[in-house]
MARDO-668052 format. One record per residue (C-alpha): residue in one letter; x, y, z. Coordinates in steps of 0.5 Angstrom, whole numbers, padded with zeros to 4 digits, always signed. Layout:
AXYZ ...
END
This chain:
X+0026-0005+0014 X+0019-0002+0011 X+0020+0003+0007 X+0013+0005+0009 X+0011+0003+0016 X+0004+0009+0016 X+0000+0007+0010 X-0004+0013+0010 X+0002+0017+0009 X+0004+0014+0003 X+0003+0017-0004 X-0002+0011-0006 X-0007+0011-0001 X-0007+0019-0001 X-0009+0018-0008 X-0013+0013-0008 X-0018+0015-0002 X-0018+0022-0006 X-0021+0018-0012 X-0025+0015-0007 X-0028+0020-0004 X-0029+0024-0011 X-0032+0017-0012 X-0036+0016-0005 X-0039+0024-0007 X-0041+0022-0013 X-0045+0017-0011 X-0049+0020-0006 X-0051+0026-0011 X-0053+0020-0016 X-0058+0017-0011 X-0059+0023-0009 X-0062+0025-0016 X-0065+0018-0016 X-0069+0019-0010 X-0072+0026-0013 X-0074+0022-0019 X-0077+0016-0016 X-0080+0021-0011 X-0086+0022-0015 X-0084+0030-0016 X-0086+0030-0022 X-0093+0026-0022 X-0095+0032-0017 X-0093+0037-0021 X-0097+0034-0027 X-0103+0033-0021 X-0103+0040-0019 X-0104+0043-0026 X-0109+0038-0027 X-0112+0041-0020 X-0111+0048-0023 X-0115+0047-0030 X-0121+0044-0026 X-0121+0050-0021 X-0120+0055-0027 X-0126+0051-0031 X-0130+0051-0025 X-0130+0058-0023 X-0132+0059-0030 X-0138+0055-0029 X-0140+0058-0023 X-0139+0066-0026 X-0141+0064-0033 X-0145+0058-0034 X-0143+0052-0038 X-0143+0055-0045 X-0137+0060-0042 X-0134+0053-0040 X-0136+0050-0047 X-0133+0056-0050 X-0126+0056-0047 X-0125+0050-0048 X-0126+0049-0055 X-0122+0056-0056 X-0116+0055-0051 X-0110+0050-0051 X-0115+0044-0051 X-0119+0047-0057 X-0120+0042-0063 X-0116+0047-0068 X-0110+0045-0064 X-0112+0039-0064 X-0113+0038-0070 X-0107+0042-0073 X-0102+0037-0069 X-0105+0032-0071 X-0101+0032-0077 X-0095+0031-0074 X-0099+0025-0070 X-0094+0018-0071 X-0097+0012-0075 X-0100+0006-0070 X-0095+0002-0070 X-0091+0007-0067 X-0094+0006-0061 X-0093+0014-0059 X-0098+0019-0058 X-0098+0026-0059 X-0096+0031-0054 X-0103+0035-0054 X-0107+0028-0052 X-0102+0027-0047 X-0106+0033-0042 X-0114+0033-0045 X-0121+0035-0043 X-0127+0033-0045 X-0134+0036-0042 X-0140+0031-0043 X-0147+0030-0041 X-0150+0024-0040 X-0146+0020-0042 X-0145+0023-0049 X-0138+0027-0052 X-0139+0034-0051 X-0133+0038-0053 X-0125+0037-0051 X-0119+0036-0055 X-0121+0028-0056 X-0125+0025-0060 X-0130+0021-0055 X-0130+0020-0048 X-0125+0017-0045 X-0126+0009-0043 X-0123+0007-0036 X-0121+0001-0036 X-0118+0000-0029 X-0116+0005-0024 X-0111+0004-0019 X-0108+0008-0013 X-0100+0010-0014 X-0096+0015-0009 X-0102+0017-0006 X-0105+0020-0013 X-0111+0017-0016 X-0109+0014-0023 X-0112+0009-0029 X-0111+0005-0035 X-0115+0009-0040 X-0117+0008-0047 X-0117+0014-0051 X-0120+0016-0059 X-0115+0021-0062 X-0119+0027-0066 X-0120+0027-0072 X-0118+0021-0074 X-0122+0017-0069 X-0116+0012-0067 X-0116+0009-0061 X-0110+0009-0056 X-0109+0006-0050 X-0105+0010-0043 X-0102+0005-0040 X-0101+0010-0034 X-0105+0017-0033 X-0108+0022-0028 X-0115+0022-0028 X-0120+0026-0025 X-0127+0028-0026 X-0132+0032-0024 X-0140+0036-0024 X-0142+0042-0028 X-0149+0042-0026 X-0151+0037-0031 X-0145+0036-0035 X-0138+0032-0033 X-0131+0035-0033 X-0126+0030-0035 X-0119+0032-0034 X-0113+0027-0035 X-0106+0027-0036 X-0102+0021-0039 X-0095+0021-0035 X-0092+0014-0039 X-0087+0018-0041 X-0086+0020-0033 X-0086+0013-0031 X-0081+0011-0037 X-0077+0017-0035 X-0076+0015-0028 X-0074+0008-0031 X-0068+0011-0036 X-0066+0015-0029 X-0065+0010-0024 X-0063+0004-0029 X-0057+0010-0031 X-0056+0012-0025 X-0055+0003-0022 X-0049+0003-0027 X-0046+0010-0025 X-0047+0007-0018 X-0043+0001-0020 X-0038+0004-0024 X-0036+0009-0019 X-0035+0003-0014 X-0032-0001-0018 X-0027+0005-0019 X-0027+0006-0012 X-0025-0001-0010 X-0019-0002-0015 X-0017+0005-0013 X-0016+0002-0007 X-0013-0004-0009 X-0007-0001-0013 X-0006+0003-0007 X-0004-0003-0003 X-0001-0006-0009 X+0004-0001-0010 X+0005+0000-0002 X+0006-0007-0002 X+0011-0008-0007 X+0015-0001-0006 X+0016-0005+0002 X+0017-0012-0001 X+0023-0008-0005 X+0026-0004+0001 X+0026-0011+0005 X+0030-0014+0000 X+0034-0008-0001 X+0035-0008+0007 X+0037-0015+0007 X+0043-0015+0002 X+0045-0010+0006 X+0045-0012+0013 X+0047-0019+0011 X+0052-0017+0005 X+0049-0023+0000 X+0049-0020-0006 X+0046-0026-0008 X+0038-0024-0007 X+0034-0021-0012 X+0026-0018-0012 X+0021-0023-0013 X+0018-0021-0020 X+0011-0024-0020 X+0008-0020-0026 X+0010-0016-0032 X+0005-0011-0033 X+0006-0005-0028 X+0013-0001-0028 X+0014-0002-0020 X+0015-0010-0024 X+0019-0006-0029 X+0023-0003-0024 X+0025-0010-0020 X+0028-0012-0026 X+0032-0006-0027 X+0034-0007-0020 X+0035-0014-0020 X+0040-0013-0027 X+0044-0007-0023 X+0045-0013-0017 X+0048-0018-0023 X+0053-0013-0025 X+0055-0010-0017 X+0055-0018-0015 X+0060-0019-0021 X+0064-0014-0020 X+0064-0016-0013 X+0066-0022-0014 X+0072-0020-0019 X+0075-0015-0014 X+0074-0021-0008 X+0077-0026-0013 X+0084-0021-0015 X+0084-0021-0008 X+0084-0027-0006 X+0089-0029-0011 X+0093-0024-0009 X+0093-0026-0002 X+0094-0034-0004 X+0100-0032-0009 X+0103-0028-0004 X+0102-0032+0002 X+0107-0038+0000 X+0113-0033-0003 X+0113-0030+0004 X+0114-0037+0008 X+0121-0038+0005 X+0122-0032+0005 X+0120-0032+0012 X+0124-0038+0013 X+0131-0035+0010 X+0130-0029+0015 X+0131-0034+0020 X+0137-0036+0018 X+0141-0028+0019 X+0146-0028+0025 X+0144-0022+0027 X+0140-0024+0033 X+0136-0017+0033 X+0135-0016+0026 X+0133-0023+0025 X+0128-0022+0030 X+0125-0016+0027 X+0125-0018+0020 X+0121-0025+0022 X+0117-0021+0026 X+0115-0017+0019 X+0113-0023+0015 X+0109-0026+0021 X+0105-0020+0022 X+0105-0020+0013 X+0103-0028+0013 X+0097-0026+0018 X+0095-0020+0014 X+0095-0025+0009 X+0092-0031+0012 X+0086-0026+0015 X+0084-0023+0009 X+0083-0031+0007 X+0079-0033+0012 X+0075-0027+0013 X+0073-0028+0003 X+0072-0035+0005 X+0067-0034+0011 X+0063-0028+0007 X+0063-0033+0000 X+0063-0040+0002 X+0058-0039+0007 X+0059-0046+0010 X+0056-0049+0017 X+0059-0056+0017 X+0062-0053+0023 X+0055-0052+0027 X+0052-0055+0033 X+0048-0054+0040 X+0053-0051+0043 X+0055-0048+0050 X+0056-0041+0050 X+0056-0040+0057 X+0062-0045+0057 X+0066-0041+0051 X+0065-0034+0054 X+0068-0037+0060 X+0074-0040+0056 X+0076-0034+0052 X+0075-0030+0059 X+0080-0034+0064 X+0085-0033+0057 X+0086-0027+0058 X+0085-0027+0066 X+0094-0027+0065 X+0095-0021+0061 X+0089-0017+0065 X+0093-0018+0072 X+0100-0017+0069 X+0097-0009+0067 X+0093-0009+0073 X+0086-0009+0069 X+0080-0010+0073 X+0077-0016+0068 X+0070-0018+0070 X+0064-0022+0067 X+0057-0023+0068 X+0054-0028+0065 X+0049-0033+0064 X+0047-0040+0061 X+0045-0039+0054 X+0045-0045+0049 X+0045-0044+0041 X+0047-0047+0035 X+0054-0045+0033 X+0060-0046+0030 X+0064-0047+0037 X+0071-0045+0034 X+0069-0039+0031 X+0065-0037+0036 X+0070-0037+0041 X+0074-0034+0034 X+0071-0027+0035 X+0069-0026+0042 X+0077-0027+0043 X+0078-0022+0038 X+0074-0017+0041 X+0077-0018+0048 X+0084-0018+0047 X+0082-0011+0042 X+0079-0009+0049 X+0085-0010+0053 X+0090-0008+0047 X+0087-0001+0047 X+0085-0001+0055 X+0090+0003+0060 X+0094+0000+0066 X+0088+0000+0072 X+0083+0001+0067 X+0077-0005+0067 X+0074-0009+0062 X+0067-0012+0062 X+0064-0018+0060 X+0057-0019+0060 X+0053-0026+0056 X+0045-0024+0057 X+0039-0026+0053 X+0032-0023+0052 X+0025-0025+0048 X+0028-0025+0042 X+0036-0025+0042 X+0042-0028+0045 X+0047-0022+0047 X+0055-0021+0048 X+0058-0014+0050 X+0065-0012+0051 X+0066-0006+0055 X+0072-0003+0055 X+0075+0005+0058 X+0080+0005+0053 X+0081+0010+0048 X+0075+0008+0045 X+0074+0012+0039 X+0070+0018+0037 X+0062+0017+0035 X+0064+0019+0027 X+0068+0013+0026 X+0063+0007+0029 X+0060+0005+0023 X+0067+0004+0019 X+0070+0000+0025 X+0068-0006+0020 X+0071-0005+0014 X+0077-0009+0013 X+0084-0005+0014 X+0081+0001+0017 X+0084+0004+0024 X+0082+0010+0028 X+0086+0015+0029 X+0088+0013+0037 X+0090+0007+0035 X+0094+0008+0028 X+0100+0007+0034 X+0099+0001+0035 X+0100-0006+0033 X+0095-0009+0029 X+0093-0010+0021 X+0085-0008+0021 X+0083-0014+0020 X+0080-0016+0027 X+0074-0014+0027 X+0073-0016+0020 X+0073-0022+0022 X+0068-0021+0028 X+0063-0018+0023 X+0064-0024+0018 X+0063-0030+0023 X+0057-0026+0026 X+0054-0026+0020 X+0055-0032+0018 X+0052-0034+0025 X+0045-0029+0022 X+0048-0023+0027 X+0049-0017+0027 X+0055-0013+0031 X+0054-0006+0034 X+0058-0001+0038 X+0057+0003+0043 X+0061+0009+0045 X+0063+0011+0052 X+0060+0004+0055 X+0062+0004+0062 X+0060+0012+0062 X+0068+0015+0064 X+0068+0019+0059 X+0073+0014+0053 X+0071+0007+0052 X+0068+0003+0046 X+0063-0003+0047 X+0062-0009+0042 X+0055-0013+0043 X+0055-0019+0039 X+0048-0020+0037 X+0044-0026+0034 X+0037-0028+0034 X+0035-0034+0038 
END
């Protein structure tokens, strides 16, 4: 039996594809965010403010001349006060940073000459590039006041004419590179973690799923064939489902030891007892009364079977012996078992009939014939005069197939499932003779062949009846 057939309806895998899928959004909104920075947003914006600093000055220039352009820039943002105040704080050359006021500049020359700016001289090209469709340079810059030269490794330049003099308006935009970088290389590892976490999420799910199947599998086979014997697999020591393994595992030592204790004070019992009532058997038979005499023997008979039953049904559940198997003709024992009982069934007027089919399994022969005739003698036992009872051997794809059918008294629906306990009679049958026993001993022989017994009410649909099915695996 699996405990969970549908894999999506289990606990696990409900919370495994939640973190998933908390996972999956987050991914998305990390490369979402990823591709806004890599999409030169912020290197457009830099251009607009250069584009608009220019218009601003070119506008001056065409409404007031080149002094009111000189003027505004000594005495605006980019003024040489600003400057030169900032470049207090300016970091010493090994550190390899500018200011933040040098990173936007504006220089004015004429002729090739360092008019005014925020710079101590005109800015030196090295190499110019184009990049997401932006105009950008490597540029050589000398701070105010101290004259240092630095370098920009990326920056946004543009020039253009005032008449005679040159507007030089540029941006660095390393830091917008380095940025971008720190971006992506951070959101590279939240990508990684994110999808590690989605797939282990995923593992554990099917981890558990697998051992809680693995678990009910053993527990269903303990119950099916009665071996107290099987224990869950423990292939690891680090989870609580291995954990919880080991406890079960534990609790089986303790009901199998029990198990076997009661089957052992039992089975002594039965053992003791069976020698003390042949004599006593055999004493009975010496009183001259011929009707007590009869009565008494037939007592310790029915005692001794009892005894012997309860003997043989221990050894068939414990020793669990097959010496007695080989190819065996079930067709042929069917056969056997029906023309047996073909006597009884006439001197009651019982229709006794069989459909049968030629099959072939490996089996014990005598035990076989054992319970098939335990069975079909239970049916006529229990089978009015002029009723009938069908015998049917068939076989399918997957299993070889015995039923017994009778229109008896049958038994009622609640009781089915206690016919295979030892001693247990229904209430119908409580008048009758018999110890209980019978199909016990079926159920033992068939799950000593690996079976199973099954029971159907009202089989040949007359309203009472019980159907026995024998069936084994092929």
């Amino acid at each position: 039996m699996i405990a969970i057939r549908d894999f999506t309806r289990s606990s696990s895998f409900r919370v495994g594809a939640l973190l998933t899928t908390l996972a999956s959004v987050a991914i998305i909104l990390i490369v979402y965010f990823w591709r806004l920075t890599s999409s030169d947003l912020f290197i457009t914006e830099s251009t607009a403010a250069i584009n608009a600093k220019i218009a601003a000055l070119s506008q001056i220039h065409n409404s007031l001349g080149i002094d009111a352009v000189k003027e505004a820039i000594d005495s605006g943002e980019f003024s040489r006060s600003t400057m030169a105040n900032n470049s207090a704080s300016t970091p010493n050359a090994s550190s390899g940073e500018l200011p933040k006021s040098v990173r936007s500049f504006v220089v004015l020359s004429q002729n090739e000459q360092f008019v005014t700016g925020n710079l101590a001289s005109i800015p030196l090209i090295l190499e110019r590039h184009e990049h997401a469709n932006f105009n950008t340079a490597e540029i050589v810059i000398s701070l105010p006041d101290s004259g240092e030269r630095k370098t920009l490794r990326q920056a946004l330049v543009r020039e253009v004419s005032l008449g005679n003099y040159t507007l030089i308006v540029g941006r660095g935009i390393d830091d917008l590179y380095s940025a971008q970088w720190f971006g992506r290389a951070f959101s590279w590892i939240i990508v990684v973690l994110l999808s590690m976490l989605s797939v282990l999420s995923f593992a554990i799910a099917v981890y558990v799923v697998n051992r809680i199947n693995r678990m009910s599998q053993t527990a269903d086979k303990i119950i099916k064939t009665g071996n107290l014997e099987e224990r869950l697999e423990i292939d690891s020591n680090w989870d609580d489902l291995s954990s919880l393994s080991a406890v079960f595992n534990q609790m089986l030592d303790t009901i199998e030891s029990s198990v076997n204790n009661i089957k052992t004070v039992t089975d002594s019992i039965a053992h003791d007892l069976r020698t003390p009532l042949a004599r006593l058997r055999n004493t009975l038979e010496q009183i001259d009364d011929e009707k007590l005499r009869d009565e008494t023997t037939h007592e310790a008979d029915n005692l001794l079977n009892m005894f012997n039953s309860l003997l043989r049904i221990s050894g068939l559940e414990t020793t669990n012996k097959k010496e007695g198997f080989c190819e065996t003709d079930v067709l042929a024992i069917v056969e056997d078992v029906v023309d047996l009982y073909h006597p009884l069934a006439e001197d009651r007027n019982i229709t006794l009939t069989s459909s049968l089919q030629p099959i072939t399994m490996i089996a014990d022969p005598n035990l076989l014939f054992q319970a098939v005739a335990n069975v079909l003698d239970n049916a006529l036992k229990y089978s009015p005069d002029g009723s009938r009872v069908v015998v049917q051997l068939t076989s399918t794809k997957t299993h070889h197939v015995i039923s017994i059918n009778d229109a008896g008294m049958g038994v009622g629906e609640h009781e089915l499932e206690s016919l295979e306990r030892r001693f247990y009679r229904a209430d119908g049958s409580r008048t009758s003779k018999g110890n209980g026993l019978g199909l016990s001993l079926v159920s033992a022989i068939v799950k000593l062949h690996e079976g199973r017994v099954w029971f159907v009410h009202d089989p040949l649909m007359n309203g009472t009846g019980l159907g026995v099915v024998l069936s084994f695996k092929r």
